[in-house]
C-alpha positions in Angstrom: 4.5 10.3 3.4 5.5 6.6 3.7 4.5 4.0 6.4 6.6 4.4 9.8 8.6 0.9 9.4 8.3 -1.4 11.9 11.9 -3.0 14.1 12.4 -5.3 16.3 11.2 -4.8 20.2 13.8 -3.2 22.4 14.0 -2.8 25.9 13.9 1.1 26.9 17.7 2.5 28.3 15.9 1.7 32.5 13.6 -0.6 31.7 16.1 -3.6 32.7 16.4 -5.0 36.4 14.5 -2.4 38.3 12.8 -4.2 41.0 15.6 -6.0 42.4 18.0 -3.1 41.7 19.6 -0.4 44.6 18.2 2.3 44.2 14.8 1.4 43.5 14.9 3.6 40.6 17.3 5.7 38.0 15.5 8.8 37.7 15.9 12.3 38.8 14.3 14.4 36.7 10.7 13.8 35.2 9.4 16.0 32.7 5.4 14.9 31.7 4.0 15.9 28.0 0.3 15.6 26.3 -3.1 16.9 26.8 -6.2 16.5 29.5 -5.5 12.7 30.0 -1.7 13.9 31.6 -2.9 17.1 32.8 -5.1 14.8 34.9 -8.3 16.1 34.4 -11.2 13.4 36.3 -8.8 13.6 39.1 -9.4 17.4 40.8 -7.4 18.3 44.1 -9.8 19.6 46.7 -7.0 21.7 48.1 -6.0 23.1 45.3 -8.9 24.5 43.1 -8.6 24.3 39.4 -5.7 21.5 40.0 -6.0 18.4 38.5 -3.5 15.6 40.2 -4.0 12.5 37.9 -1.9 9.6 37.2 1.5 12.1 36.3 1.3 13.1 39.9 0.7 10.0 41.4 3.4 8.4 39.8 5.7 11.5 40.6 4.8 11.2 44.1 5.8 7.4 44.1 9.4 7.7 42.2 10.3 11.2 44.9 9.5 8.8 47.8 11.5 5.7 46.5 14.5 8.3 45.8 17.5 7.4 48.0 17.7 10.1 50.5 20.0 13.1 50.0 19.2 12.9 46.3 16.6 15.4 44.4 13.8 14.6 42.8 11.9 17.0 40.5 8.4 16.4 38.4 7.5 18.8 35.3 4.3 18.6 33.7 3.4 20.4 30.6 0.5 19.1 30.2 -3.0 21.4 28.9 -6.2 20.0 28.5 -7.9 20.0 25.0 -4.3 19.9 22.6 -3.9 18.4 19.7 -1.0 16.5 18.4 0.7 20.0 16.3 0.0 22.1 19.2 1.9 19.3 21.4 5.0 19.2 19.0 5.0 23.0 18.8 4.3 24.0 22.5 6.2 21.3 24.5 8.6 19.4 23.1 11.5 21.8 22.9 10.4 23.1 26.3 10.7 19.5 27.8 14.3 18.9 26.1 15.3 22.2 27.7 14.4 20.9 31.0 16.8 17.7 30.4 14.6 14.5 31.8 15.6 11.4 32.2 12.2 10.2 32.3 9.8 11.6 30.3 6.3 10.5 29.6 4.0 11.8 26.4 0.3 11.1 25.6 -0.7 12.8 22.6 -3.3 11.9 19.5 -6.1 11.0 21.4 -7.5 14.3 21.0 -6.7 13.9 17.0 -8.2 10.6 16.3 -11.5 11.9 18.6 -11.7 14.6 15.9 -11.2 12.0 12.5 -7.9 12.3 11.8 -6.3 9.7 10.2 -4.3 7.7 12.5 -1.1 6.7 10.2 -0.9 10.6 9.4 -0.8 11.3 13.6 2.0 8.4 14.5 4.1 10.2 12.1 3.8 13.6 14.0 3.9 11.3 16.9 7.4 9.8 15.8 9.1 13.3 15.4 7.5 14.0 19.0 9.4 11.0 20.6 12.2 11.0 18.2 13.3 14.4 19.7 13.0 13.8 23.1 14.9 10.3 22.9 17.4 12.1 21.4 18.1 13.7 24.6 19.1 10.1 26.5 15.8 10.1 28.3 13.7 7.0 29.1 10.8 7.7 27.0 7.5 6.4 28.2 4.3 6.1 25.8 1.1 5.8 26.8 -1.5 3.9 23.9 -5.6 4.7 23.7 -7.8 2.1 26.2 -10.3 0.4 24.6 -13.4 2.4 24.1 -15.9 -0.3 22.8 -18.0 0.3 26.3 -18.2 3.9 25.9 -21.2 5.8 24.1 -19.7 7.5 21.3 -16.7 6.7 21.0 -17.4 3.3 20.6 -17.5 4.3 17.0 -13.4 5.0 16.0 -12.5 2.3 17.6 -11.1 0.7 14.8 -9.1 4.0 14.0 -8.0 3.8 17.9 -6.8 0.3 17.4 -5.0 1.4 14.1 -3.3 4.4 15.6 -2.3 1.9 19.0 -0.4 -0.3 16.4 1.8 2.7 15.1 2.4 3.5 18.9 4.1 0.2 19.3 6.2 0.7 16.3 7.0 4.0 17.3 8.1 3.3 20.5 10.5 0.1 18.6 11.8 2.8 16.4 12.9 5.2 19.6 13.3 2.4 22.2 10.9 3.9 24.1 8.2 1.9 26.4 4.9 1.6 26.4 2.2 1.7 29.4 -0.6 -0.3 27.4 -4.2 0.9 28.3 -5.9 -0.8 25.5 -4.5 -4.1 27.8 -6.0 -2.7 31.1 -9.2 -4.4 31.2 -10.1 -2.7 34.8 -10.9 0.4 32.7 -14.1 -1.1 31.3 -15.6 -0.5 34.6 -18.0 2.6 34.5 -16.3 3.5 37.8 -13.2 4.3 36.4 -14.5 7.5 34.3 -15.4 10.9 35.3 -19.0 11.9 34.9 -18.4 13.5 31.5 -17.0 9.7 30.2 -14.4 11.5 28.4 -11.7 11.4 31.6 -10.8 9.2 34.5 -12.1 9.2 37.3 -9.7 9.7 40.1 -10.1 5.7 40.7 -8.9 5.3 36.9 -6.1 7.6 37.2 -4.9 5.8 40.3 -5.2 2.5 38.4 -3.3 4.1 35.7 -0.3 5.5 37.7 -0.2 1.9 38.7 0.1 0.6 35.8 3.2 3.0 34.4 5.1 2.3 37.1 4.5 -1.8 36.6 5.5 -1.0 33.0 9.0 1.0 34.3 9.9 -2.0 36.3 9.5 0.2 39.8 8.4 -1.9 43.0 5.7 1.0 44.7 2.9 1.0 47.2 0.4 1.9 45.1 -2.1 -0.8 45.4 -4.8 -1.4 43.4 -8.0 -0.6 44.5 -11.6 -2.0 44.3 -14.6 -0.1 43.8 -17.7 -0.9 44.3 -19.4 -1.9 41.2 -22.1 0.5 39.9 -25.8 -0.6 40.9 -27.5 -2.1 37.9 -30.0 0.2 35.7 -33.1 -0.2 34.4 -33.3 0.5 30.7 -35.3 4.7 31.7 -32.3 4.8 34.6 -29.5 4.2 31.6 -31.4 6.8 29.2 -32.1 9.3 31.4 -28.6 9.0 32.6 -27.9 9.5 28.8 -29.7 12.6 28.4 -28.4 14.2 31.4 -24.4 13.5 30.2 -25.9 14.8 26.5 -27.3 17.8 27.5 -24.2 18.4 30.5 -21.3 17.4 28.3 -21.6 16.1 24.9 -23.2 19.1 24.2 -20.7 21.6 25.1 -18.1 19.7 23.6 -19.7 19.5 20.0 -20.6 23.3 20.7 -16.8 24.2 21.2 -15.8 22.1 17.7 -18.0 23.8 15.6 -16.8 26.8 17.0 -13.2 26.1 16.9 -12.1 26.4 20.4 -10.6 24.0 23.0 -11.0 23.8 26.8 -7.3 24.4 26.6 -7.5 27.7 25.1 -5.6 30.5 27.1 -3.7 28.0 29.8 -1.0 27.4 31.2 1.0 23.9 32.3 0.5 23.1 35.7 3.9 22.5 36.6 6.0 24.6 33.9 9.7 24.0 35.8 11.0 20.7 37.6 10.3 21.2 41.0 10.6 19.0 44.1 6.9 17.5 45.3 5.2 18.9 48.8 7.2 17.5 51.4 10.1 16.8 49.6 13.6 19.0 50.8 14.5 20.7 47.6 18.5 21.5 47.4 19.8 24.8 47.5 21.0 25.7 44.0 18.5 23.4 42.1 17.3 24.6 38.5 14.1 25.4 40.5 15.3 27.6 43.2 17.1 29.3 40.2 14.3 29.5 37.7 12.0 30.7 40.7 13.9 33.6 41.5 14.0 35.1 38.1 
């Protein structure tokens, strides 16, 4: 296969004159794709066990409220935990087209690079991902890999993450699509911004995250950042122990699944398989929900 070729930067088909713009935003329909990071997983709802909310939601949640009254909003996420780029392409893509966004987001590779793959060979698949679901008209949102040079691990691809964040950006030039950097997002260096396994946000990073997108679509929201308190020092025992205990809890069981060939993912379903307004949101009679619903 030959290099993805690189164009010149375009703005996405939205992107252009949001904040000042009536209505605060063009969307209707969002329709969310990728793996644990969009699922949301860091970010559990205590109302809703086994939910995850994350930064899809939040941002979901901010676009229905800023929707002009009288006018549907619906959110879609097909999201699962633990896929890899293939199973992405093969599981959601066609389902998300038939769904007919106009904003759709997708994460995917992350997964692929944590397991060696070589990142040139993943922006390809990546590129036939995005390719398809620009096709449809849709603003297309990317999301690159934050910087990992902090984190115990997987500090060590961070060159491979850096390569693979390149191709995003030349990916996204190829399909006019947008990018939400992460790898810019400084604020994500902070320990408090990851779950306890360090593999996930915490729902502080997801929060900082949905931020973020919606700065990078141009949307004026009430999302404001927040400020954590910073993590008490460690003594050098505190910051091994610590080790050992998210070794023995986490790492662990993750190696244990790899050699084993199984995912966390294995067996689910998305969390949110049709478009559907959000809780507290009138949804309109005759919407492809209502429709879907009652089949």
């Amino acid at each position: 296969m030959s290099p993805l070729t690189n164009t010149a930067d375009s703005e996405p088909p939205h992107a252009e004159g949001h904040a000042s713009a009536e209505p605060a935003h063009p969307w209707r329909r969002y329709v969310a794709v990728g793996d644990s990071f969009t699922e949301g997983i860091g970010d559990p709802d205590p109302e809703r066990p086994g939910y995850h909310r994350g930064w899809a939601d939040h941002l979901a949640e901010e676009l229905a409220r800023l929707t002009p009254a009288g006018e549907e909003f619906s959110y879609a996420s097909l999201a699962v935990r633990g896929k890899l780029m293939d199973q992405i392409r093969a599981d959601q893509i066609d389902p998300a087209v038939e769904l007919a966004p106009d904003l759709v987001s997708i994460c995917a590779g992350g997964n692929d690079i944590l397991r060696r793959a070589d990142p040139d060979e993943t922006a390809l698949h990546l590129d036939d991902a995005v390719g398809r679901l620009a096709e449809t008209g849709a603003t297309v949102l990317l999301f690159n890999v934050p910087d990992i040079k902090e984190t115990p691990v997987l500090a060590r691809i961070r060159g491979r993450v850096a390569i693979y964040n390149e191709n995003i950006r030349t990916v996204a030039a190829r399909h006019h699509a947008v990018v939400a950097d992460m790898w810019s997002l400084k604020d994500l260096a902070r320990p408090e911004m990851w779950a306890p396994d360090r593999l996930h946000f915490s729902p502080v990073g997801h929060h900082t995250i949905a931020a973020m997108a919606l700065d990078t679509l141009g949307v004026e929201h009430e999302l404001e950042p927040l400020s954590p308190k910073r993590a008490a020092p460690r003594t050098w025992r505190e910051a091994r122990v610590d080790d050992a205990r998210w070794a023995r809890t986490h790492l662990v069981p993750w190696v244990g699944r790899r050699l084993r060939g199984v995912s966390s993912g294995d067996g689910m379903q998305p969390k949110r398989p049709l478009p559907a307004p959000l809780f507290g949101a009138d949804m309109p009679h005759g919407s492809d929900y209502t429709e879907h619903a009652a089949d």
